[in-house]
N, C-alpha and C positions, 0 to 999 in steps of 0.2 A: 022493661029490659030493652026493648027497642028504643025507647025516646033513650034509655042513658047509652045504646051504643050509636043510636044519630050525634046525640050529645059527644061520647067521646070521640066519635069519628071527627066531630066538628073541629072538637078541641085537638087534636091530633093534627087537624089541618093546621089550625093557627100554631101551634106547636112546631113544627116541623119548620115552616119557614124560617122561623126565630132561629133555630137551632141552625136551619141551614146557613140563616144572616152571620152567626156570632161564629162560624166554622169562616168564612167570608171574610172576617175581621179582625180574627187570629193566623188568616195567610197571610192577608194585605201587612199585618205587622211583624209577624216575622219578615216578611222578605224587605221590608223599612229598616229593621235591626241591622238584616244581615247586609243592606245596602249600605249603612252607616257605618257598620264594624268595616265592610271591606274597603270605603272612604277615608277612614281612621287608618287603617293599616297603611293602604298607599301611603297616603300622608306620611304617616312612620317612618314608611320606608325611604321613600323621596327624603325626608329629612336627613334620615339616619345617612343615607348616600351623602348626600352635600357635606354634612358636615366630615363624611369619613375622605372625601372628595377635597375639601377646605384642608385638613389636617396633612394630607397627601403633598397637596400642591405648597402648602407653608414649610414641610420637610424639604420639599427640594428644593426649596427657594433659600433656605438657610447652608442648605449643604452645595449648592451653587454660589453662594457667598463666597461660602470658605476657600474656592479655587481660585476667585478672581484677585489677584495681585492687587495692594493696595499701592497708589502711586504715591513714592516719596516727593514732599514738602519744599517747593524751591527754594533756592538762595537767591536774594539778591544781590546782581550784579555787582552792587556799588558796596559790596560787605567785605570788611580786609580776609574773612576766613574765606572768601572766593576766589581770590587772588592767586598765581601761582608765587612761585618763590622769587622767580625772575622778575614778576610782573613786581612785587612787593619791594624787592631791590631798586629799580627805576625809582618807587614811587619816593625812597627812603632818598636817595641818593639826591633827586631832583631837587629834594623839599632842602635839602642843605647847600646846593649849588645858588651860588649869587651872580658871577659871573657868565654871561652868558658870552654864546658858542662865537659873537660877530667880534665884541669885545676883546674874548681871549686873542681872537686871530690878530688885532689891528697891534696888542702889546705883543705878541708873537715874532710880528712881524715888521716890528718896529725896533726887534732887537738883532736885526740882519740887514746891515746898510744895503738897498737895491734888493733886498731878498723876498720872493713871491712863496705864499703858504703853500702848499704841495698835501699837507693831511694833518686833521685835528681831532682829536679822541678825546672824550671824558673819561677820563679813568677810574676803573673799577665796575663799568656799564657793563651785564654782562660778558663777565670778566675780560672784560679786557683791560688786563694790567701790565701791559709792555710798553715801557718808556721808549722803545726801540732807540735807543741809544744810550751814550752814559748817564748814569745815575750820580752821581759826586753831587756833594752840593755845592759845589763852586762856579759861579759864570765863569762865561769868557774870560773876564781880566781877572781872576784868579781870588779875587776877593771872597768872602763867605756870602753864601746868598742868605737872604728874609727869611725868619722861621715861615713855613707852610701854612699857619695858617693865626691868627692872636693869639692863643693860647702855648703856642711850640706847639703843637701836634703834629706828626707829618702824615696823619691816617684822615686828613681830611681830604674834599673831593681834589682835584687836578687835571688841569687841561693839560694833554702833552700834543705839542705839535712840530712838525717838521716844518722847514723855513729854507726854501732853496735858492742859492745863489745863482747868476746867469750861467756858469758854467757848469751850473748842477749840483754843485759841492752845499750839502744837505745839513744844517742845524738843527737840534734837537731841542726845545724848550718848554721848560714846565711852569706852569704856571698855577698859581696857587687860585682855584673856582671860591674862594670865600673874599678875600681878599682884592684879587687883580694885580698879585704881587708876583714876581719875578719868582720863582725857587732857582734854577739855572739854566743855562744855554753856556750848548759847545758842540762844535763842529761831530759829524758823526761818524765814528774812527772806521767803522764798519766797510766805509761803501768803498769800493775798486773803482779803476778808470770807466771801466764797463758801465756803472750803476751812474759816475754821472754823466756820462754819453748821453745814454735813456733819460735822465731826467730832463738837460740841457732840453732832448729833443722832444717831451712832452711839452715842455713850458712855451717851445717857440712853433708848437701845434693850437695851444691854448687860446682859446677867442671867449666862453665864459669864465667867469668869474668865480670864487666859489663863493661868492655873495649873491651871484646871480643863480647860480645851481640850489641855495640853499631855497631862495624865495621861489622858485619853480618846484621845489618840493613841498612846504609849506603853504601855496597856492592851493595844492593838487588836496591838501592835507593838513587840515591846522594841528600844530603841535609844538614841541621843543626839540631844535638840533641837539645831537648829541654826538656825531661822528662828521666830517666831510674830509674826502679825498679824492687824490688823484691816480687813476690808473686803467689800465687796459681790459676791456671785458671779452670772453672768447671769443667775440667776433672781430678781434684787435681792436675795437673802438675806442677812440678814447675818451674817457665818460669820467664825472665827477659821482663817486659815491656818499649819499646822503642817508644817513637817518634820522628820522625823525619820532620820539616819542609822543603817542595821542593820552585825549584825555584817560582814556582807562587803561594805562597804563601798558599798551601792545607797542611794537615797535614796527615801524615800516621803512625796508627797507629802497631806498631809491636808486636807481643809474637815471643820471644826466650827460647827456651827450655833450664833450666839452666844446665842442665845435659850434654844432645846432644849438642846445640848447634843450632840446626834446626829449622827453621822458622814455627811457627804451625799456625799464625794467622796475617792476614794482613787487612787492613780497612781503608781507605782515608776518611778521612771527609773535605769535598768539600765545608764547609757554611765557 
């Protein structure tokens, strides 16, 4: 009895350690489990965040879209649907015009013995459709003038210009912008003593030319005449008014000082 309780004492020894080892070995692995499972979970969690994170920031960034105004698709400048209506008219009007502005003046002005041009308009340039004077179609010597333009049309372009004598006494003549042809000239029934006083005394103020008025706008401004006259600007100056149509079809208005010479007023009308 004594050797088997040395014996089991023995074995009780070696027993117990074992026992104590494998109690040792089942903490060490739970607290591995529970270190992984709560490594696993962060993770999870960290994931589950980002992506709830991700989905958050893609919402507002769609519904931040939706406010930002989308910017309308330009036109190009050079597109007829750019154009205004005015500007479309110049372009229509120009492209039928043959006669130009130096031309019209010299038969203008060739149809008034001693008579110097005073103002020449294209007609129908934003609107301006005033013969300022008679419209008959008869010249001076009573004869019938040239159809307006080969065809007979009278709806085509026309220079109208005034053509004033030394004593100011004011002709009116139209002339046909396809052609170079006469339609008529006749004194302008309009004017009083008054109007040619004023004229007389612009003409014997006059030192440019409107040939020179027109190249000092054109200078400043490549383009096509399409208006030059003669007249007083608020500062009583007396100035040659010029315009000039540009390539893209805006019109710039000019004062030429008919003295100087010098550009006093310039103005683009852009419609």
């Amino acid at each position: 009895m004594a050797g088997y309780g040395a014996g089991a004492r023995h074995a009780d020894m070696r027993f117990e350690p074992r026992h104590k080892n494998t109690g040792t070995l089942r903490a060490r692995h739970l607290r591995l489990v529970g270190t992984l499972c709560a490594v696993v979970a962060s993770a999870a969690l960290v994931t589950g965040c980002g992506e709830d994170s991700g989905k958050a920031s893609a919402a507002a960034t769609s519904e931040a879209a939706k406010t930002v105004p989308k910017e309308a698709p330009s036109q190009s400048p050079t597109g007829s649907a750019s154009l205004t209506q005015d500007q479309q008219e110049r372009k229509a009007l120009l492209a039928d015009t043959k006669v130009t502005y130096d031309k019209a003046a010299a038969t203008a002005v060739g149809k008034v013995s001693g008579g110097k041009l005073t103002d020449l308009d294209l007609k129908g340039l934003d609107d301006n459709d005033d013969t300022d004077g008679d419209d008959s179609d008869d010249d001076a010597s009573g004869s019938p003038s040239p159809s307006p333009s080969p065809s007979g049309s009278s709806t085509g372009p026309e220079w109208v210009a005034e053509v004033a004598e030394k004593d100011g006494t004011v002709h009116n003549v139209r002339i046909d912008a396809v052609s170079g042809k006469v339609i008529s000239s006749a004194p302008d029934n309009d004017q009083d003593a008054d109007d040619k006083k004023e004229t007389a005394d612009w003409l014997s103020r006059v030192k440019q030319s409107p040939e020179q008025a027109a190249k000092v706008a054109t200078d400043k401004k490549k383009g096509t005449v399409t208006s030059i006259g003669l007249d007083d600007n608020d500062k009583n100056t007396l100035v040659w008014s010029v315009d000039v149509v540009t390539d893209d079809w805006n019109k710039t208005d000019f004062e030429i000082d008919a003295v100087k010479g010098d550009i006093t007023r310039e103005h683009v009308d852009r419609d």
